[in-house]
C-alpha atoms as a printed R data frame, in Angstrom:
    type eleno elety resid chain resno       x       y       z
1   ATOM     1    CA   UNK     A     1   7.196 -35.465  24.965
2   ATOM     2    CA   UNK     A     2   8.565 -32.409  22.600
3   ATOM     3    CA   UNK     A     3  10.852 -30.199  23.573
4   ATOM     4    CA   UNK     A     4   9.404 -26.662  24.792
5   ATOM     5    CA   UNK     A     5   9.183 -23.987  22.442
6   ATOM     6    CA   UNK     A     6  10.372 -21.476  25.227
7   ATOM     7    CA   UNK     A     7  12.299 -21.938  28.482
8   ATOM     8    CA   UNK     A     8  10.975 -19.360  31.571
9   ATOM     9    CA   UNK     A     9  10.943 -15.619  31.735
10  ATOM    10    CA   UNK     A    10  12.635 -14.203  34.874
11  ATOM    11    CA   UNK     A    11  12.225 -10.637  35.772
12  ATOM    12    CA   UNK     A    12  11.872  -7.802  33.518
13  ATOM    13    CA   UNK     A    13   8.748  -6.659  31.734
14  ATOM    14    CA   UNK     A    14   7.231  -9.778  31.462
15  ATOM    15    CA   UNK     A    15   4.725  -9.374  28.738
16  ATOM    16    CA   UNK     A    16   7.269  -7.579  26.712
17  ATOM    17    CA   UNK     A    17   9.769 -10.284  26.768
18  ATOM    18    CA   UNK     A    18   7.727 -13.089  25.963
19  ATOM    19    CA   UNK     A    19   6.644 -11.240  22.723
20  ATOM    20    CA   UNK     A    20  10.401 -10.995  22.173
21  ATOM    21    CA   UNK     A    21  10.958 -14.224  23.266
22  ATOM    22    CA   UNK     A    22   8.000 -15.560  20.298
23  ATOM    23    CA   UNK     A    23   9.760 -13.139  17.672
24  ATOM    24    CA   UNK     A    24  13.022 -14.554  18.482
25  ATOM    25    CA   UNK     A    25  11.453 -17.887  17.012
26  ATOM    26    CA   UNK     A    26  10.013 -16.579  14.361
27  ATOM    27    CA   UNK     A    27  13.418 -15.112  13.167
28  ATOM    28    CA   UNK     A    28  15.071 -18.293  13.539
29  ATOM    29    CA   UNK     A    29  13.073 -20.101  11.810
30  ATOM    30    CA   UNK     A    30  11.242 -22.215  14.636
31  ATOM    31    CA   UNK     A    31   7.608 -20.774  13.868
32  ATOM    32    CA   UNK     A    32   6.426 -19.600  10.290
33  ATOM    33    CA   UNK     A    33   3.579 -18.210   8.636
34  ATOM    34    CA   UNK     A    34   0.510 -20.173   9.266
35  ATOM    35    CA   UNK     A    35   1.925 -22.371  12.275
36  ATOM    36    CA   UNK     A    36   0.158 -22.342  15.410
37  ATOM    37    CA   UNK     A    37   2.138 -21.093  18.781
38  ATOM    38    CA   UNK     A    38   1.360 -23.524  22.177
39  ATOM    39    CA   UNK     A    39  -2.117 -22.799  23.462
40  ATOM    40    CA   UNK     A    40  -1.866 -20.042  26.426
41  ATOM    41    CA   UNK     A    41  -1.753 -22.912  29.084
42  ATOM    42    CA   UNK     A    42   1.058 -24.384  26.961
43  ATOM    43    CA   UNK     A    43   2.880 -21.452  27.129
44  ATOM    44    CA   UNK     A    44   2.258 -20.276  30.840
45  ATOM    45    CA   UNK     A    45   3.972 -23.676  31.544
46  ATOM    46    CA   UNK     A    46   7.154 -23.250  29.194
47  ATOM    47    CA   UNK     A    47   7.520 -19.365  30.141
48  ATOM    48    CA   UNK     A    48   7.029 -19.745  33.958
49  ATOM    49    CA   UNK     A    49   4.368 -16.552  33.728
50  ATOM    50    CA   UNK     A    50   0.286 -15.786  34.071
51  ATOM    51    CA   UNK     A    51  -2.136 -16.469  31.845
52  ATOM    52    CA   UNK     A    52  -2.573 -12.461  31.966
53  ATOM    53    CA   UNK     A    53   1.021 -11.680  30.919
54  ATOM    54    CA   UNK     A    54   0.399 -13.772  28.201
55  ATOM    55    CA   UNK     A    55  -2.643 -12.798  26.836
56  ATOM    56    CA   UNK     A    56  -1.103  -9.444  27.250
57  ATOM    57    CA   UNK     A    57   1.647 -10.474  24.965
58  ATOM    58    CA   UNK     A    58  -0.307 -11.757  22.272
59  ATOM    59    CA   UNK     A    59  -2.395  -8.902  21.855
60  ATOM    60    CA   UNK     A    60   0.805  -7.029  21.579
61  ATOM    61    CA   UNK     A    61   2.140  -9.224  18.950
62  ATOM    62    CA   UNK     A    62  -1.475  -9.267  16.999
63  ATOM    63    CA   UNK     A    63  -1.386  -5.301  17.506
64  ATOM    64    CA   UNK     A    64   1.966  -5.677  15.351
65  ATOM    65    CA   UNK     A    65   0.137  -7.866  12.543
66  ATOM    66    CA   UNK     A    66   2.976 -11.013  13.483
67  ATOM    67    CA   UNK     A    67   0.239 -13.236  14.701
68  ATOM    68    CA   UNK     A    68  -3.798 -13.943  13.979
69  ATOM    69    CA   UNK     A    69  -5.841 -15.142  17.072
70  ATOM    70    CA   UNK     A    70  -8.522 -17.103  15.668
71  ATOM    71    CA   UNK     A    71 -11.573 -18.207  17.921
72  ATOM    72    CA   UNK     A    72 -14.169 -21.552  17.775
73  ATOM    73    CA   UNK     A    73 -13.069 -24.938  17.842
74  ATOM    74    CA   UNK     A    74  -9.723 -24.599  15.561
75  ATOM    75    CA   UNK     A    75  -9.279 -21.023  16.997
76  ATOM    76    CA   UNK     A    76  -5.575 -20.159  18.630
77  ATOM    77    CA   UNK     A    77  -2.729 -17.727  18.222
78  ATOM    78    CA   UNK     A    78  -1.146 -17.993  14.383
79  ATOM    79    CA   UNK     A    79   1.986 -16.698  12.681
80  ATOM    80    CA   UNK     A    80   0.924 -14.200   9.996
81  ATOM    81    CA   UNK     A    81   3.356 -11.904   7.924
82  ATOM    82    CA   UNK     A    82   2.896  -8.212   8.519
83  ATOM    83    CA   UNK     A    83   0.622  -6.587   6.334
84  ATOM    84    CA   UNK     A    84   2.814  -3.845   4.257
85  ATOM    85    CA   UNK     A    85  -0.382  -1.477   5.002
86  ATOM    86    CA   UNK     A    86   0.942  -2.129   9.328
87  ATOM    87    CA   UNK     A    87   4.674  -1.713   8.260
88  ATOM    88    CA   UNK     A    88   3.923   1.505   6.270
89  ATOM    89    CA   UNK     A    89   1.909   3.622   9.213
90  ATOM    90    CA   UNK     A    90   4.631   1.850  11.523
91  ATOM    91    CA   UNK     A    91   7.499   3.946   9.257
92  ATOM    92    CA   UNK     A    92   5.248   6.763   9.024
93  ATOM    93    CA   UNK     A    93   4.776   7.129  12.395
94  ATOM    94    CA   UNK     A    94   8.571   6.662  13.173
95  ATOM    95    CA   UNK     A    95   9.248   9.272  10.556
96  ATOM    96    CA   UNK     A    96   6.788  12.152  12.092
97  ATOM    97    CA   UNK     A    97   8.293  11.344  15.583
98  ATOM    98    CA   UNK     A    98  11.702  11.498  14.425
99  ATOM    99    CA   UNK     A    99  10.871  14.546  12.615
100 ATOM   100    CA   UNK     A   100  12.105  13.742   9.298
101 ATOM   101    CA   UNK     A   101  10.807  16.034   6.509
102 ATOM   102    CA   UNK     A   102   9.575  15.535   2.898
103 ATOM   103    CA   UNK     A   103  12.751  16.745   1.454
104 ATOM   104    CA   UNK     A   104  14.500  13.806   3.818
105 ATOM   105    CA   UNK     A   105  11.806  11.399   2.331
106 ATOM   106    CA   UNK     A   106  12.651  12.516  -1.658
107 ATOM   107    CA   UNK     A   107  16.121  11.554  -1.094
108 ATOM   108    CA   UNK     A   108  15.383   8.069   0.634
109 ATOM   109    CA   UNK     A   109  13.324   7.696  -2.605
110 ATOM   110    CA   UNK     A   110  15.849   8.663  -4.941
111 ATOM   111    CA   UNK     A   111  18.382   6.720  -4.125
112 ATOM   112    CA   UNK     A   112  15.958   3.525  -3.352
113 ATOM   113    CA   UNK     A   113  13.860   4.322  -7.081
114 ATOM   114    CA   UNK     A   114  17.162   4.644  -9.674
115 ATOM   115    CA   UNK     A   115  18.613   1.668  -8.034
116 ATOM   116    CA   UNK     A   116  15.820  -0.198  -8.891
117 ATOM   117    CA   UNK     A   117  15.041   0.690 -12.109
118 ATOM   118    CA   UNK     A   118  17.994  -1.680 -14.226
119 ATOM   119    CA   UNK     A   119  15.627  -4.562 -12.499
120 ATOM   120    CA   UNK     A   120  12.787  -3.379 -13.088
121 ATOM   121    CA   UNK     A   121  14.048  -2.591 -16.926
122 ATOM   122    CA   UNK     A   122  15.209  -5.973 -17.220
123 ATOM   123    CA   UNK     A   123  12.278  -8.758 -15.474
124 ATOM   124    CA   UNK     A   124   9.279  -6.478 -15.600
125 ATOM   125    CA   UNK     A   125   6.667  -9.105 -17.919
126 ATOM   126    CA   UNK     A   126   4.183  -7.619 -20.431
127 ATOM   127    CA   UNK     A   127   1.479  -7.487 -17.726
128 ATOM   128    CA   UNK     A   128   3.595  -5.460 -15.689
129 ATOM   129    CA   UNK     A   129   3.740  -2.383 -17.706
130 ATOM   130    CA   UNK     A   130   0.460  -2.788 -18.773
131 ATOM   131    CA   UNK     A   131  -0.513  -2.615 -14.974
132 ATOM   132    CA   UNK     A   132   2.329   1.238 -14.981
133 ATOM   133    CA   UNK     A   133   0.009   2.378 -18.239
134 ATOM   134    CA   UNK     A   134  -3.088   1.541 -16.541
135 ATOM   135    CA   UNK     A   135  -2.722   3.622 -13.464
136 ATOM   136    CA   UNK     A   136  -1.663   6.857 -15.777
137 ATOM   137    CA   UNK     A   137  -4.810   6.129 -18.069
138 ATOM   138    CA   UNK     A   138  -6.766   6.646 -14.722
139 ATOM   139    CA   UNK     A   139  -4.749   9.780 -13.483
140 ATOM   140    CA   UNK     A   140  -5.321  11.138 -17.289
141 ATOM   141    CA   UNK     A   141  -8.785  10.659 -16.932
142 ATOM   142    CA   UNK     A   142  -8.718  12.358 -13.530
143 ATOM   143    CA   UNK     A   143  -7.403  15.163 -15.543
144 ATOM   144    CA   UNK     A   144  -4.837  15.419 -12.191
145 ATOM   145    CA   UNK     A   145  -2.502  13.932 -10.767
146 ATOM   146    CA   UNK     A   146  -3.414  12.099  -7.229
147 ATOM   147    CA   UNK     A   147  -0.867  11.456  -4.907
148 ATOM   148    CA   UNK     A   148  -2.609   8.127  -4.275
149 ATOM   149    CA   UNK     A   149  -2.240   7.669  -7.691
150 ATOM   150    CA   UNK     A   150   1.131   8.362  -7.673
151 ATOM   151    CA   UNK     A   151   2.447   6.137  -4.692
152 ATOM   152    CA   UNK     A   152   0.751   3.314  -6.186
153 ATOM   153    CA   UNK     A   153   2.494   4.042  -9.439
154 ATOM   154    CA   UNK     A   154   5.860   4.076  -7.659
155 ATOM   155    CA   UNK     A   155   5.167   0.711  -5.748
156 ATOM   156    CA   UNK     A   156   3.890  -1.050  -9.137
157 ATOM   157    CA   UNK     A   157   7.329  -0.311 -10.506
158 ATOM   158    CA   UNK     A   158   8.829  -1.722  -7.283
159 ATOM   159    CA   UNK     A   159   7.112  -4.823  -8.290
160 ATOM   160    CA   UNK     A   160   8.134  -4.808 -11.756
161 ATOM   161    CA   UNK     A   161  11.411  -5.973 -10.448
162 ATOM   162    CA   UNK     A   162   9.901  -9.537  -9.366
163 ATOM   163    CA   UNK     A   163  11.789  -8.532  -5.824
164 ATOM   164    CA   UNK     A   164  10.149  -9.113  -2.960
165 ATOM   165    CA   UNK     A   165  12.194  -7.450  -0.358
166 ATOM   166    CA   UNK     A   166  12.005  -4.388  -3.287
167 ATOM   167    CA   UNK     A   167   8.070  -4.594  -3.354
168 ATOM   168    CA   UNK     A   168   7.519  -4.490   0.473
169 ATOM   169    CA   UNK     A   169  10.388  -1.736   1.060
170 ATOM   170    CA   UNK     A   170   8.114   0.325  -1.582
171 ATOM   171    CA   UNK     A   171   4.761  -0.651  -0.031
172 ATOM   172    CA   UNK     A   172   6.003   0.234   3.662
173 ATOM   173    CA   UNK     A   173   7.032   3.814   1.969
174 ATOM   174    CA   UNK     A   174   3.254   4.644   0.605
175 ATOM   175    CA   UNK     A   175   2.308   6.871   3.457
176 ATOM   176    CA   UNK     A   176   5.795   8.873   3.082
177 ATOM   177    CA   UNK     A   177   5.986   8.786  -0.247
178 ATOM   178    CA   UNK     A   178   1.816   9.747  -0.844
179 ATOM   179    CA   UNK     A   179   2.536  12.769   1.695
180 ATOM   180    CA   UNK     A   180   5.926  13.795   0.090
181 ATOM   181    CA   UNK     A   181   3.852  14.188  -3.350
182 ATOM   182    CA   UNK     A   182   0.872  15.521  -1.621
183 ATOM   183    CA   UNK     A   183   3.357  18.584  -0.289
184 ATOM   184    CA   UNK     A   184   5.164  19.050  -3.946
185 ATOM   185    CA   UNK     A   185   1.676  19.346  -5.486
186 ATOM   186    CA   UNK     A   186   0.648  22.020  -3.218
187 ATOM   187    CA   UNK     A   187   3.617  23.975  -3.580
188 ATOM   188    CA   UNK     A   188   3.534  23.784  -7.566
189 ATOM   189    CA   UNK     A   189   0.184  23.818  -9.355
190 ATOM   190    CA   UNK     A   190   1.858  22.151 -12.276
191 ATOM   191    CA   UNK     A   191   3.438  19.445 -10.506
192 ATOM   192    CA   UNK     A   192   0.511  16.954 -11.179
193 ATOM   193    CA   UNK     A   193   0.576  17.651 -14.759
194 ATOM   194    CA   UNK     A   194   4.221  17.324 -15.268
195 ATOM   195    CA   UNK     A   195   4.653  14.564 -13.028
196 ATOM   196    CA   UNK     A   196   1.757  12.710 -14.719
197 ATOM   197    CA   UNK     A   197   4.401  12.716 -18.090
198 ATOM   198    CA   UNK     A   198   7.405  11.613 -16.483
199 ATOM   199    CA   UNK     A   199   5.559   8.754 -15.011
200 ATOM   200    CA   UNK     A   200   4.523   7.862 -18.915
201 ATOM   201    CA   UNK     A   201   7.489   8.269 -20.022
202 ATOM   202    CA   UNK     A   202   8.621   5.957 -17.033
203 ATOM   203    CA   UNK     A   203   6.463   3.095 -17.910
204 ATOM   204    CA   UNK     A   204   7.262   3.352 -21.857
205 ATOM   205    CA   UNK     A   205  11.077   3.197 -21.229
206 ATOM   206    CA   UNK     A   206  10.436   0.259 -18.963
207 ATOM   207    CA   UNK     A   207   8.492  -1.162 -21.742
208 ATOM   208    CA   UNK     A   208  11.322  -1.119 -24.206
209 ATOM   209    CA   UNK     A   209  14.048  -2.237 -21.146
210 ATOM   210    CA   UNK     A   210  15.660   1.541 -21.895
211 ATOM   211    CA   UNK     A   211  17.366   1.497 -18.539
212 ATOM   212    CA   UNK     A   212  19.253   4.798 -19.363
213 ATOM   213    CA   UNK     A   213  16.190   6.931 -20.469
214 ATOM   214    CA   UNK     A   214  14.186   5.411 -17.248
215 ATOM   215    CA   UNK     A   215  16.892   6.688 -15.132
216 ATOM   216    CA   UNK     A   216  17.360  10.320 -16.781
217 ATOM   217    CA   UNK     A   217  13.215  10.261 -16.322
218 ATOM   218    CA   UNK     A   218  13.160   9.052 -12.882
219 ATOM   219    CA   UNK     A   219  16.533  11.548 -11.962
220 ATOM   220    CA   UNK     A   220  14.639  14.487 -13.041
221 ATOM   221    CA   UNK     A   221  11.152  13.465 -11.814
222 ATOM   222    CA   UNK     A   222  12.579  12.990  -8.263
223 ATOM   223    CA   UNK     A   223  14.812  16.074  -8.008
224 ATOM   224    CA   UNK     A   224  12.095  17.899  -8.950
225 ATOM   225    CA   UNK     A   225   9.607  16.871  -5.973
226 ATOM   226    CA   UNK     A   226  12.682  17.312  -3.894
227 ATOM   227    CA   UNK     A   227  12.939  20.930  -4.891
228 ATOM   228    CA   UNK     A   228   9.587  21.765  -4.680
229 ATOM   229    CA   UNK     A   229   9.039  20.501  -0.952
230 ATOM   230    CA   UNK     A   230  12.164  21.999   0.611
């Protein structure tokens, strides 16, 4: 017979620790994306626990978007990645509780958007900046500036960096980053306008792989939202 997955809980909050005990082997490496855990009797058996504190930890884990429970004939409990949409209200949330302001936000974003910009500069393919030029065509149109638009601006340069650690770090930041904009906008009427430039002149300097000029953009872009929302 194979080994068991997991040796028995003792004590503690069980539930809890057997969806530590299931994330544990995910981070090493002993379940992936798309594997299947031990059905629940399975996993009574190896943890030494109900059927109910397992369930309970499952739905816990699903809650977290690290597994898929599937019903019908091939149904069972599956390793999924996170969805970035999860990770990003998970920050969010952590962020309003914590009671971190916008201004605390701009600077996270600073220092995460100019380091990223030399990649960015130097892998992002024709499609790429077509995809940056495309989203200010549509705020143009808009004749404003959404903040939707602009989070999703910021993330598509994330991904011009072909990075993706960089990409999912930018995607967990939309909420922030959508409500740090959102608050600069209302404070300047302007802000939409002008911002709606800089990210133009953004995409164009990424176009030519002007890593200077994209930084002097971005560096005055950014420390402008962060003096309009202190």
């Amino acid at each position: 017979m194979a080994e068991p997955l997991f040796s028995p809980v003792n004590g503690g909050r069980v539930s809890g620790e057997i969806a530590e005990r299931i994330k544990a082997a995910i981070r090493a490496g002993a379940l992936g994306p798309g594997d299947q855990l031990p059905a629940e009797r399975d996993l009574t058996r190896q943890l030494g626990v109900s059927r109910v504190s397992v369930r309970d930890a499952l739905r816990m884990l699903e809650a977290n978007g690290l597994i898929e429970v599937r019903v019908g004939a091939r149904g069972g409990a599956f390793v999924t990645a996170p969805a970035p949409q999860l990770v990003g209200e998970g920050l969010a949330d952590m962020l309003l509780l914590a009671d971190v302001d916008a201004a605390q936000v701009t600077e996270v974003r600073t220092i995460f958007e100019l380091g990223l910009l030399e990649l960015a500069c130097e892998r992002a393919t024709e499609e790429d900046v077509a995809a940056l030029r495309e989203i200010c065509d549509r705020a143009d149109a808009l004749g404003a500036y959404e903040p939707s638009l602009s989070a999703e601006f910021h993330i598509q340069l994330a991904r011009c960096t072909h990075n993706e650690a960089l990409a999912l770090f930018a995607e967990a930041l939309r909420a922030p980053l959508a409500s740090s904009v959102e608050r600069a906008h209302a404070a300047h009427a302007d802000a939409g306008r002008v911002g709606g430039r800089e990210h133009r002149a953004i995409a164009e300097a990424v176009g030519a792989r002007d890593v200077a000029t994209a930084r002097r953009v971005m560096g005055e872009h950014l420390g402008r939202t962060a003096q309009r929302v202190r």
